[in-house]
C-alpha positions as CSV (number, residue, x, y, z in Angstrom):
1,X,11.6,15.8,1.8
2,X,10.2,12.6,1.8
3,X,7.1,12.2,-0.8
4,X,5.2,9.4,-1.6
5,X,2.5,9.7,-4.3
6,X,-0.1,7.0,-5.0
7,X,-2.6,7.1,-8.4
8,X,-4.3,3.7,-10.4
9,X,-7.3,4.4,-7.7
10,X,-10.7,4.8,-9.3
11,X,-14.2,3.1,-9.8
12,X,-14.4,-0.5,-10.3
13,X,-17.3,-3.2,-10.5
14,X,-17.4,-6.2,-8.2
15,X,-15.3,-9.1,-9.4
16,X,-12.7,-6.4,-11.0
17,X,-9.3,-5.1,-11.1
18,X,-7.3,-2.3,-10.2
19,X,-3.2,-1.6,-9.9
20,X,-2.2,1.0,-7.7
21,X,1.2,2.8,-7.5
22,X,3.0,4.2,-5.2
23,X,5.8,7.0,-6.6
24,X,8.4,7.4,-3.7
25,X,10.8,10.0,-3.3
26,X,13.1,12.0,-1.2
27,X,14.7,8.6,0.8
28,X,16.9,5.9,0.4
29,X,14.0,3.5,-1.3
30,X,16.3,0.4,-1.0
31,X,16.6,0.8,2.9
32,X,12.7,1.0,3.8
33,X,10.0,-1.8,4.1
34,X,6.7,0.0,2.3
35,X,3.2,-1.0,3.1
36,X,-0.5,-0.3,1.8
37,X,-3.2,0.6,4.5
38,X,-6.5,1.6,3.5
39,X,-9.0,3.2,5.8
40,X,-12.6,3.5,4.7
41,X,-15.4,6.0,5.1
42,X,-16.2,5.8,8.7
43,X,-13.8,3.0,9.8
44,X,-10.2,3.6,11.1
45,X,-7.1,2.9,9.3
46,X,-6.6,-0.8,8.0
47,X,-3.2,-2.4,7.3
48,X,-3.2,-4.2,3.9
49,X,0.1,-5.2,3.2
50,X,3.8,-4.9,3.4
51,X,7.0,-5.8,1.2
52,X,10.5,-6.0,3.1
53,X,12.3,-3.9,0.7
54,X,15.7,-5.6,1.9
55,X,14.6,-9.1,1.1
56,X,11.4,-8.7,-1.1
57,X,9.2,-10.6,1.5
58,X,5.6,-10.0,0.9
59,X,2.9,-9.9,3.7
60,X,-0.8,-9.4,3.7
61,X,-3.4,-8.9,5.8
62,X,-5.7,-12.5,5.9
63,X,-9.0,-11.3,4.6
64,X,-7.0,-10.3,1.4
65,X,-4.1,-12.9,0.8
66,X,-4.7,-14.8,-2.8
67,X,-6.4,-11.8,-4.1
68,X,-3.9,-8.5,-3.0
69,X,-0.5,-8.5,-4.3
70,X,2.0,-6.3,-3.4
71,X,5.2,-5.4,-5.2
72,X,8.3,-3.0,-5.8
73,X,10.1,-2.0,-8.5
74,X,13.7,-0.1,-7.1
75,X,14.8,0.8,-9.9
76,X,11.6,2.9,-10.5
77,X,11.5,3.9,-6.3
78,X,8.2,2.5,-7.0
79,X,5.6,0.1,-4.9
80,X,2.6,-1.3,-6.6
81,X,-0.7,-3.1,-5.4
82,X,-2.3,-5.3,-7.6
83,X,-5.8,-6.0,-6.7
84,X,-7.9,-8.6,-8.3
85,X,-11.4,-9.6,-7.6
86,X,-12.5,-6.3,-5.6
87,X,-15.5,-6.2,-3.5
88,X,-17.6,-3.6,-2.2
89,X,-16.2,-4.0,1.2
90,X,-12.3,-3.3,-0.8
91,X,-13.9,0.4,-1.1
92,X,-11.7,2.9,0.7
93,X,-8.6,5.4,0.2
94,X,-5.8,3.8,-0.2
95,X,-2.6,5.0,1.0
96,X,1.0,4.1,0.3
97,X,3.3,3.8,4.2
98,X,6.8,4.3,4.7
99,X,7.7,2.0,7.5
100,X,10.6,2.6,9.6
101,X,12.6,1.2,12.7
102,X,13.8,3.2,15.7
103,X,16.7,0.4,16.2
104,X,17.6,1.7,20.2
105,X,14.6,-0.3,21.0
106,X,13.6,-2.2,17.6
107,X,10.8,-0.2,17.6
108,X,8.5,-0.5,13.7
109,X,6.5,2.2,12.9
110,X,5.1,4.1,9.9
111,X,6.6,7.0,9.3
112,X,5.5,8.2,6.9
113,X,2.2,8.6,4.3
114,X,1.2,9.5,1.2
115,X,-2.0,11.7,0.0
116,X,-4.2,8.3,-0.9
117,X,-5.8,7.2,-3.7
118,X,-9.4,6.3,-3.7
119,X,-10.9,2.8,-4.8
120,X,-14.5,2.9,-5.5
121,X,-16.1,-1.1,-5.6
122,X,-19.9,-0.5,-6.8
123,X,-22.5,-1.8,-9.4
């Protein structure tokens, strides 16, 4: 069963920073691209980021790029989100995204999510 568990979230003043994790489980790791969305409280869901887990290539959403950055650790089956100068507007839950491809039509989608963890950006 695939399981994806995210922690690191928590309350954080403007101009802070915050690591998330993401603790993967129950797939081949090493054969998924992983991604970060975030959807906050009265919005629909946001993508924030992705890391090609075949390659390592890193994208971002532009709003975030040069203060988001995402990583893996395969050895650990384990994605991370570093988050650096957080603003209110950063508040949401956070959740971790197994993305996958139906190849018959090269078809990307997410398959799959984890619980989230919630960032809180206030003074």
């Amino acid at each position: 069963e695939v399981q994806l568990v995210e922690s690191g979230g928590g309350m954080v003043q403007p101009g802070g920073s915050l690591r998330l994790s993401c603790a993967a489980s129950g797939f081949t790791f090493s054969s998924s691209d992983m991604n970060w969305a975030r959807q906050a409280r009265g919005k629909g869901p946001e993508w924030v980021s992705s890391v090609n887990t075949g390659d390592g290539t890193a994208y971002y959403a532009d709003s975030l790029k040069g203060r988001f950055a995402i990583s893996r650790d395969t050895a650990k089956n384990t994605v991370y989100l570093q988050m650096n100068d957080l603003k209110p507007e950063d508040t949401a839950l956070y959740y971790c995204v197994r993305a996958r491809v139906w190849t018959l039509y090269n078809y990307y989608y997410y398959a799959d999510w984890g619980q989230g963890t919630q960032v809180t950006v206030s003074s």
